[in-house]
MDTraj code that builds the backbone (N, CA, C; nanometers):
import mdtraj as md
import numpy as np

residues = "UNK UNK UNK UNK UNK UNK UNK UNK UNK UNK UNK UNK UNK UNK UNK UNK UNK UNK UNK UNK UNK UNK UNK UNK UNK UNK UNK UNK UNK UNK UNK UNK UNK UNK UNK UNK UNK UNK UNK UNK UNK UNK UNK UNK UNK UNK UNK UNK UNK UNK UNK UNK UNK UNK UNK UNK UNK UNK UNK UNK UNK UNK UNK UNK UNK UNK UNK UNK UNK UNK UNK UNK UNK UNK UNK UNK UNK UNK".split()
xyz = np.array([
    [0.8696, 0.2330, 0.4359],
    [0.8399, 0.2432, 0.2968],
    [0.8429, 0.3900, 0.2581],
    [0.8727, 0.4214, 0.1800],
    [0.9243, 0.5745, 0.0946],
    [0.7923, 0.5670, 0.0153],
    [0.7264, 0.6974, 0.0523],
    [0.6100, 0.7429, -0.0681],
    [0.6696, 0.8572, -0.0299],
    [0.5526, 0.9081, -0.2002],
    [0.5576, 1.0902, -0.2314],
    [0.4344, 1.0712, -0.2360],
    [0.3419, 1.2396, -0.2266],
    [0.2562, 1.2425, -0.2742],
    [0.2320, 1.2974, -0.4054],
    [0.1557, 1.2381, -0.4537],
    [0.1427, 1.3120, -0.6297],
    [0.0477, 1.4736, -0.5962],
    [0.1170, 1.5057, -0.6550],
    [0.0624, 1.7127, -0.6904],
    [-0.0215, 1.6826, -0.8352],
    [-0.1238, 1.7262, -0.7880],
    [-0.2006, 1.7629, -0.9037],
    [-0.1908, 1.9254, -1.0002],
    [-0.1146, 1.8847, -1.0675],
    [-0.0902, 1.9567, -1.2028],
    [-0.1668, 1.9620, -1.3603],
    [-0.2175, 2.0750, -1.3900],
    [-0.3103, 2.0521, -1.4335],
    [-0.4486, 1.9369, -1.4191],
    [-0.5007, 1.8756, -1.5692],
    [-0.5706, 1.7706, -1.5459],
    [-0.5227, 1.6765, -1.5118],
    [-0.5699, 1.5983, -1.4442],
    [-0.5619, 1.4086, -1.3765],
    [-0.5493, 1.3495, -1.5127],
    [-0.4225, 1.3032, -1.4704],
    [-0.4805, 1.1247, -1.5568],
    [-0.5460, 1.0554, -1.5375],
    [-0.5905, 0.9727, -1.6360],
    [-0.6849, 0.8581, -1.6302],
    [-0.6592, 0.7943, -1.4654],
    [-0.7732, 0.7771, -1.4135],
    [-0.7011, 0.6863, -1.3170],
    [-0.6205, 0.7408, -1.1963],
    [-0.5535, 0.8668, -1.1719],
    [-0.4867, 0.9206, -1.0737],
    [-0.5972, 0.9996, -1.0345],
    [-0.5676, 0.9771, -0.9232],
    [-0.6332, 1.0824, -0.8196],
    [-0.5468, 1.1772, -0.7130],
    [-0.6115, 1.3223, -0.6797],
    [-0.5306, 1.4261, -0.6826],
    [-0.4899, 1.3403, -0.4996],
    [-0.3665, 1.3845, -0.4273],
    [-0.3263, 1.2905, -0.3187],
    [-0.2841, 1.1731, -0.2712],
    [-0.3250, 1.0704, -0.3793],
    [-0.2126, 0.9518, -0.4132],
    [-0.1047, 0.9736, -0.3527],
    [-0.0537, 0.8404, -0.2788],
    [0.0846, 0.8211, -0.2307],
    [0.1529, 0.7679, -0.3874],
    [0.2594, 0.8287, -0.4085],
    [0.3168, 0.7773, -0.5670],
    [0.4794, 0.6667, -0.4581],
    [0.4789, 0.5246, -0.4744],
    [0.5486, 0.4711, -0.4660],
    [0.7090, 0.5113, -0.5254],
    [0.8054, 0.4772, -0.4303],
    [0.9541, 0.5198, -0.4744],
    [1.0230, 0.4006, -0.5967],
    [0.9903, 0.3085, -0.5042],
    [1.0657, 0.1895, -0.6042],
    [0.9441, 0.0773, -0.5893],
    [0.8424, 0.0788, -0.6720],
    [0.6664, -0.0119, -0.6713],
    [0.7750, -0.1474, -0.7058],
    [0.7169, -0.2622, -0.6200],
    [0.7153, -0.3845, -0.7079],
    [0.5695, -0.4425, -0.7125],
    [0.5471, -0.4923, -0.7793],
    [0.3887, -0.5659, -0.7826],
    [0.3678, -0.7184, -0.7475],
    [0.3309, -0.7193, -0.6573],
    [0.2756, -0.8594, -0.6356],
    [0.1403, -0.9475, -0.6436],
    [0.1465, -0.9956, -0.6753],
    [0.0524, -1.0816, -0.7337],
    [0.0454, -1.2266, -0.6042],
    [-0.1238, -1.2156, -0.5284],
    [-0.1281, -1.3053, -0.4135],
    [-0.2533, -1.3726, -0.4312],
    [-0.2871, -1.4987, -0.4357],
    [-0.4148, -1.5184, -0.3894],
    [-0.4882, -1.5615, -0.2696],
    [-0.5545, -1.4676, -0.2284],
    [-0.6009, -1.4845, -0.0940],
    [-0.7405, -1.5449, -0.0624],
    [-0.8240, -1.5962, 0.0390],
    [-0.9144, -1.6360, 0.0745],
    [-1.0695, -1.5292, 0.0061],
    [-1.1567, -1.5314, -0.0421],
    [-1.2785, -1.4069, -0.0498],
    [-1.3033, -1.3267, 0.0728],
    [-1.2771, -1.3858, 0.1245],
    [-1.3237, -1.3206, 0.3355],
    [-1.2222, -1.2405, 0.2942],
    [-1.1140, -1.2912, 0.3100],
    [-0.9866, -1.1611, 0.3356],
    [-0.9943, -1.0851, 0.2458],
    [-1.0476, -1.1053, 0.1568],
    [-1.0418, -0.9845, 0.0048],
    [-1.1500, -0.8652, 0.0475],
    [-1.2781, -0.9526, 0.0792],
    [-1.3742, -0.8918, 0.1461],
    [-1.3916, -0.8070, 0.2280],
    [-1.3160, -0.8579, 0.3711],
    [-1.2504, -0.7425, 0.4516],
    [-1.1239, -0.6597, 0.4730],
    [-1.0608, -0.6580, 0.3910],
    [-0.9699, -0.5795, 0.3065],
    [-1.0670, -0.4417, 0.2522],
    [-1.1509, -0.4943, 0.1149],
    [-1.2127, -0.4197, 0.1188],
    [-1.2953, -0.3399, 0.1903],
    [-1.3340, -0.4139, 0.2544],
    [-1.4404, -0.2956, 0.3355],
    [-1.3870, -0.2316, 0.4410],
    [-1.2516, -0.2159, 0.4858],
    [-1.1491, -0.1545, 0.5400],
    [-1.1626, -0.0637, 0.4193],
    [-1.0687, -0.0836, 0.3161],
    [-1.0278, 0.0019, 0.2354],
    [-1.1546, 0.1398, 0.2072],
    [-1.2820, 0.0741, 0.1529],
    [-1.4112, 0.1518, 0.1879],
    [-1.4078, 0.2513, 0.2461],
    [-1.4133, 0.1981, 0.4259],
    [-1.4685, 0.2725, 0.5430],
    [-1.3345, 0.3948, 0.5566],
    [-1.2363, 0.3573, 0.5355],
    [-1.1506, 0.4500, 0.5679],
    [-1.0746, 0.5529, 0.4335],
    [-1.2033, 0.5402, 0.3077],
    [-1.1826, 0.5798, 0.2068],
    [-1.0248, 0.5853, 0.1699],
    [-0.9496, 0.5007, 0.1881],
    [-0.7931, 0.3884, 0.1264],
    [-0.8332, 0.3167, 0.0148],
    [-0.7078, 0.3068, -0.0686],
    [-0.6874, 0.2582, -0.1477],
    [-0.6946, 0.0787, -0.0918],
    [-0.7441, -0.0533, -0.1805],
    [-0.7120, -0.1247, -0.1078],
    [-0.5427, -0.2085, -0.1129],
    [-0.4710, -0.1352, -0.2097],
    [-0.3363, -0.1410, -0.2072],
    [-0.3065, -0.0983, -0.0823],
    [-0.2955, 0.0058, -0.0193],
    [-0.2512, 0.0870, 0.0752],
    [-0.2489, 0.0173, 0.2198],
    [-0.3982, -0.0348, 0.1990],
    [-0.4377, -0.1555, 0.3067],
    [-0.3374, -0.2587, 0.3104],
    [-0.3474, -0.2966, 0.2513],
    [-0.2787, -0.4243, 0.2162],
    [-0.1075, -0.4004, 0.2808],
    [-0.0514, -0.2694, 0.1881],
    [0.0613, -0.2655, 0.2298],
    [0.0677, -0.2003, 0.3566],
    [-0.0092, -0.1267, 0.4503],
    [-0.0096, -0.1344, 0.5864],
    [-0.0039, -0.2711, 0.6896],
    [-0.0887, -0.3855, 0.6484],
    [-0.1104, -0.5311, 0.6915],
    [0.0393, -0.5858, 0.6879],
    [0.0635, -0.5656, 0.5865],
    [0.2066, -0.6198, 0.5459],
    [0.3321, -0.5543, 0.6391],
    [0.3476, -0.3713, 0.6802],
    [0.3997, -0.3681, 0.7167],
    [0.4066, -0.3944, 0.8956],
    [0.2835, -0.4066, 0.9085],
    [0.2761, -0.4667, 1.0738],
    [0.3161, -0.6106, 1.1086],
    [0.2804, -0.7376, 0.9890],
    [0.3497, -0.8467, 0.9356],
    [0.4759, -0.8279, 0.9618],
    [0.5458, -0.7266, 0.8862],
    [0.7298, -0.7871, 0.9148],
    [0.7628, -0.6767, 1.0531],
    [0.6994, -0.5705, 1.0507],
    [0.7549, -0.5408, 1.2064],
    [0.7442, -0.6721, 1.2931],
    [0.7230, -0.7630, 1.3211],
    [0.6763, -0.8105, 1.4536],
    [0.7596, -0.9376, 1.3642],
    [0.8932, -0.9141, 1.3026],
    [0.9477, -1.0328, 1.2575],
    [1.1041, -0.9393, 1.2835],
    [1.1709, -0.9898, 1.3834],
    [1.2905, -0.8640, 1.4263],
    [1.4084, -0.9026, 1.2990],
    [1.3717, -1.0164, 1.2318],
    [1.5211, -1.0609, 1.1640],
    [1.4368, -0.9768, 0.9981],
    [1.3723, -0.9535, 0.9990],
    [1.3126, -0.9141, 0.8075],
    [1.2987, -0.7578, 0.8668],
    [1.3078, -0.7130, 0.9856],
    [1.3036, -0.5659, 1.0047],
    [1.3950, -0.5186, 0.9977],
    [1.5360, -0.5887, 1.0210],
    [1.6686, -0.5628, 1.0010],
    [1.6788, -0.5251, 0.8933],
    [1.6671, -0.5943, 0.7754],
    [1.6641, -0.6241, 0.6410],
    [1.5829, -0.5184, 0.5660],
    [1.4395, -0.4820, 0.5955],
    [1.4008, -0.4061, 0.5120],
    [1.4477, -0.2463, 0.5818],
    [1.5164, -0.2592, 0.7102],
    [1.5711, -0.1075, 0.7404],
    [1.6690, -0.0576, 0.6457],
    [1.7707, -0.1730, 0.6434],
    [1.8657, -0.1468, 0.5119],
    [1.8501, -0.1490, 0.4346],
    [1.7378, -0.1461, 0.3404],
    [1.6996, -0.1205, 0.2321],
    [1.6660, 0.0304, 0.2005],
    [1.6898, 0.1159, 0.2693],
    [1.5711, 0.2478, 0.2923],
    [1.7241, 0.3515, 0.2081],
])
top = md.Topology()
chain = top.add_chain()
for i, resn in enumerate(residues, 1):
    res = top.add_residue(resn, chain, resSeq=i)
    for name in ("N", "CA", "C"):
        top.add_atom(name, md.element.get_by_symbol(name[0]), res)
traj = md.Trajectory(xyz[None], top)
């Protein structure tokens, strides 16, 4: 996955914080998951002061590593 980090220039926007990974090409997904998993998601995200996006898309990318035919696929995407 391709991030930048955002440079803080002058004031913050609403909502940005200075070190943000700024996504190359974001798509948004929309999932509904169990409360447990939301739960400990979060409190991952918490303890390791992460975003719980970030989490999430770490989970995800250990998910398709360990899938050799969608690793093909998202290599060529890069």
């Amino acid at each position: 996955m391709k991030t930048e980090r955002a440079t803080r220039v002058g004031a913050p926007r609403r909502g940005a914080r200075a070190g943000d990974k700024k996504l190359s090409e974001p798509v948004t997904l929309f999932a509904a998951i169990e409360a447990e998993q939301h739960e400990a998601l979060r409190a991952i995200a918490f303890s390791e002061r992460r975003s719980l996006a970030d989490v999430v898309r770490e989970a995800l990318n250990g998910f398709i590593s360990q899938h050799p035919a969608r690793r093909r696929l998202a290599a060529s995407k890069r």
